[in-house]
N, C-alpha and C positions, 0 to 999 in steps of 0.2 A: 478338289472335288469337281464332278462333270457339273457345266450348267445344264439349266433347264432353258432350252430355247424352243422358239417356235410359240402361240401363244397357248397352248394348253396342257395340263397332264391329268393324269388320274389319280387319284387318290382313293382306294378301294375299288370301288364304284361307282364312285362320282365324278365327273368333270369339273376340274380346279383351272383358274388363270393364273397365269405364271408367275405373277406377281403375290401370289397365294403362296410360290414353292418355298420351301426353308430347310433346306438340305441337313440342317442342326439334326432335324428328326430321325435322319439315315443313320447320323453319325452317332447318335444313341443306341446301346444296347447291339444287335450282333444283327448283320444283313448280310442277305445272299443276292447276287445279284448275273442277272446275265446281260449280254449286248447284243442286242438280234439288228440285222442288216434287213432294211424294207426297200425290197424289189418290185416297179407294177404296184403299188400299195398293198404288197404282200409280206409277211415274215414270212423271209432264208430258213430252210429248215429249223422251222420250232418244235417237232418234235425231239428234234436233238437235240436241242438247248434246253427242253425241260428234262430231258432226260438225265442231262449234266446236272439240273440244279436240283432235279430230287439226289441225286449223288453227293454233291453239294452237300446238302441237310443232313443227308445220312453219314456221313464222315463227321459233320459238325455235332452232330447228336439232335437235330432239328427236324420241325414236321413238315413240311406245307401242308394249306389250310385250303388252295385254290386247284382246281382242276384245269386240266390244257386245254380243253375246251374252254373254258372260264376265261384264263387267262388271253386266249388266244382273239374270245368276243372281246375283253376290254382294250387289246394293243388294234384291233380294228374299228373299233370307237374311235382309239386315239388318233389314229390316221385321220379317218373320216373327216373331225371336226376340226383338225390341223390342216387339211386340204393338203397334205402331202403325199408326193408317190415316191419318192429314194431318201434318203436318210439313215439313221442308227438311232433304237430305240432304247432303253436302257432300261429293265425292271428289276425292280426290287423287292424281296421280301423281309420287312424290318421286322426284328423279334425284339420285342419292349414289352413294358405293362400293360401297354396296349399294342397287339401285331397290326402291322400296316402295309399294304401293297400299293407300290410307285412305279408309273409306269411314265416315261418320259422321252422327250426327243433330245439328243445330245449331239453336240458336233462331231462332226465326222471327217478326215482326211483321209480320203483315197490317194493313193499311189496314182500318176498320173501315166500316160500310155510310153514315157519314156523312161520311167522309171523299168515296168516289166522289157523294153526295149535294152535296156543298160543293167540293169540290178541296182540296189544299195547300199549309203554305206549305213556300218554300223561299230557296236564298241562291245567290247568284256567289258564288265560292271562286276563286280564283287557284292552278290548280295542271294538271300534264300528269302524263299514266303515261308511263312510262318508254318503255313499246312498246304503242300502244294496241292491237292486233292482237291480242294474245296475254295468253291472261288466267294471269298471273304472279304469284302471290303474294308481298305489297310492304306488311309489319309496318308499315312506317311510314308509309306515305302511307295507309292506313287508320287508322290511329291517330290521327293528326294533323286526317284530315277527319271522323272522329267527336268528337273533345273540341268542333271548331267547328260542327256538328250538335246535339248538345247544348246547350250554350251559348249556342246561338239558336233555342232551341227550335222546331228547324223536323224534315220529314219526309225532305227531302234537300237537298244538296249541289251545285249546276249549276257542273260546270267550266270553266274561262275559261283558254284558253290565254296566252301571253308575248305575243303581238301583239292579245289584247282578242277573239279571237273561241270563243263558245260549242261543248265539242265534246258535253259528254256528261255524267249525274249520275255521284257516286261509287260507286253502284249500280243504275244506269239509266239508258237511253237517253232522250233527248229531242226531242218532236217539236214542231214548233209549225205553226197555222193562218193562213193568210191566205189570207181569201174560201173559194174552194169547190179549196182546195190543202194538204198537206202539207209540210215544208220540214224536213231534220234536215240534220246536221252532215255531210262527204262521209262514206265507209267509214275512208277511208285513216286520218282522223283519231279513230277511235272503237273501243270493240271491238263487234265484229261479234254484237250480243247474240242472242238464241234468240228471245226476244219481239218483238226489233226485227224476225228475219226473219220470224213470223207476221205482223205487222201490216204490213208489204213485200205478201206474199203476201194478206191480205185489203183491200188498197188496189188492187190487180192484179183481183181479183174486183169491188168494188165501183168501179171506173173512175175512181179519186179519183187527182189528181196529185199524184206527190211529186218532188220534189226536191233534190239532195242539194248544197249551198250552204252557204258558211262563213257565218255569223252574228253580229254584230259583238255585242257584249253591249249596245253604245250605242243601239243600234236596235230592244231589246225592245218598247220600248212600243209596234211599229209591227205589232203581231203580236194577232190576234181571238182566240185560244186557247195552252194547249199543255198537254200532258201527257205522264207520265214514262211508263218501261214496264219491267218486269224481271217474273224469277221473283216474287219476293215481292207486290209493286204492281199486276202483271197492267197494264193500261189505268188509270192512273189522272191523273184531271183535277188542274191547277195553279193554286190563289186566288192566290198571290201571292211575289215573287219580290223579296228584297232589300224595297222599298218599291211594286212594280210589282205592279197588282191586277190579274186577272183573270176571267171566268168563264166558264172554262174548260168548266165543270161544266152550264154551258147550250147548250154550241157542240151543232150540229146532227153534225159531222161525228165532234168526239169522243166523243159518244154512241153515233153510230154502229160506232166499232171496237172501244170499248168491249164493245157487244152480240155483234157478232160474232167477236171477239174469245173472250167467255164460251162463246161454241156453239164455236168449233175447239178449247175445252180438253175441253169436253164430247163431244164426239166420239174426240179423240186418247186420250182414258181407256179410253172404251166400245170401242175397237176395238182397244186395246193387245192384244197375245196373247201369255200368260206362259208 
C-alpha cells in the first residue's frame, strides 16, 4: 500500500498529521482511487481524472458524494499546508459504513532525462485486473507485480492476459509502433488511463493512426517501437522487454508525442484556474 508522506493529508475536510494516517481504513470495504501529478502546485489535468473516476464508480455500481470543484479546493489545501509544488497526490473515495475521502501525498519516481534519452527495460508478467475499467484498489495484485518489478530490476511490468495477449502495464498504458501507426490494446480490456486519453487526443491532432487490437505477446518482435504512458512516465520510450530490444527512443513518431505530449502538460497547468 502507498505511504503517506510529507506531513499532512485530508481526511474529508479536515486536515490530519500523518501520523494520524491508517491506511487499514482504505483497505476496508471498496475504494476508488486516482493519482494526480502536482505541477507549479497545480493538479495535471483533474478534470480528466475525475472524469476517469466517475467512470470508475459507474462500472463499480458506486456514487461519489464530492464535486470537482470540491475535490479540486481540498487537493489545494493539501498542497498549501504541505508547502509543496511537484509531487503525486493520491485520492481516494472509501465506500464503508461510513464513506471517506483521502487525499494524500505519495512517493513519486520519475524517469529520469536518460531514461527518455535511452528508453526502458521491462517484463511480460502474467496477470488480469479484476475489472479493467475501473480503477479499484487491489493490495495484492500490487504487491505481488512489485516484488517481480524489483527483482528484475526493470521500470515496469507489461501485462499478458490467460489467452497470451498484451492489455496494459501495472502502472501504464501501452502503445506500440508499426510504420507510421499506433496500435494499443482494445478499451474494453484496459483501464481507460488519463495519459492514454491525451495521447488518443494528440494522435487525432497530428493525423497518426491508431488502432485498438489485441496483441498476441508472441508477435512483439514484429513491432518498430513502443512506449508506456501514465501520470508518473508522462510518454516514455521502451529498450527492452523480457529479452526483446528496442529503440523505441529513436522512433520518429514516439518522439513526436512525446514532444507534444510535454506542450498539452504545459498548457493544461498555465491555464488551470484555481
Amino acid at each position: 500500500m502507498d505511504k503517506c508522506t510529507n506531513e499532512f493529508f485530508m481526511l474529508n475536510d479536515d486536515i490530519k498529521h500523518s501520523h494520524e494516517f491508517n491506511d487499514k481504513e482504505i483497505k476496508t470495504g471498496r475504494s476508488l482511487y486516482e493519482v494526480i501529478r502536482i505541477i507549479d502546485a497545480k493538479p495535471l489535468f483533474l478534470e480528466k481524472h475525475m472524469a476517469r473516476m466517475k467512470n470508475s464508480a459507474k462500472v463499480a455500481n458506486l456514487k461519489l458524494w464530492l464535486s470537482i470543484e470540491k475535490v479540486k479546493k481540498n487537493i489545494l489545501k493539501l498542497i498549501e499546508v504541505n508547502n509543496i509544488n511537484i509531487g503525486n497526490i493520491k485520492i481516494v473515495f472509501n465506500f464503508n459504513d461510513e464513506n471517506n475521502f483521502f487525499a494524500y501525498f505519495i512517493e513519486h519516481h520519475y524517469p529520469d532525462t536518460e531514461d527518455y534519452k535511452n528508453g526502458v527495460d521491462t517484463i511480460l508478467y502474467s496477470a488480469e485486473r479484476e475489472n479493467p475499467n475501473a480503477k479499484i484498489i487491489n493490495v495484492d495484485f500490487r504487491k505481488l507485480v512489485d516484488i517481480r518489478i524489483k527483482k528484475k530490476n526493470v521500470y515496469e511490468a507489461i501485462l499478458v492476459d490467460k489467452k497470451g495477449y498484451i492489455t496494459e502495464g501495472s502502472r501504464s498504458n501501452v502503445f506500440f509502433v508499426k510504420g507510421d501507426r499506433l496500435i494499443t490494446a482494445p478499451l474494453e480490456q484496459v483501464l481507460p488511463g488519463t495519459t492514454r486519453q491525451v495521447i488518443l487526443e494528440i494522435c487525432g491532432e497530428m493525423n497518426i493512426n491508431v488502432i485498438e487490437k489485441k496483441i498476441n505477446h508472441n508477435d512483439i518482435d514484429e513491432f518498430d517501437a513502443l512506449f508506456i504512458c501514465g501520470t508518473s512516465p508522462k510518454v516514455l520510450p521502451v529498450k527492452l522487454v523480457d529479452n526483446f530490444q528496442f529503440r523505441s527512443s529513436q522512433n520518429k513518431i514516439v518522439n513526436e508525442i512525446m514532444k507534444n505530449y510535454d506542450i498539452k502538460v504545459e498548457n493544461n497547468i498555465k491555464n488551470l484556474i484555481l
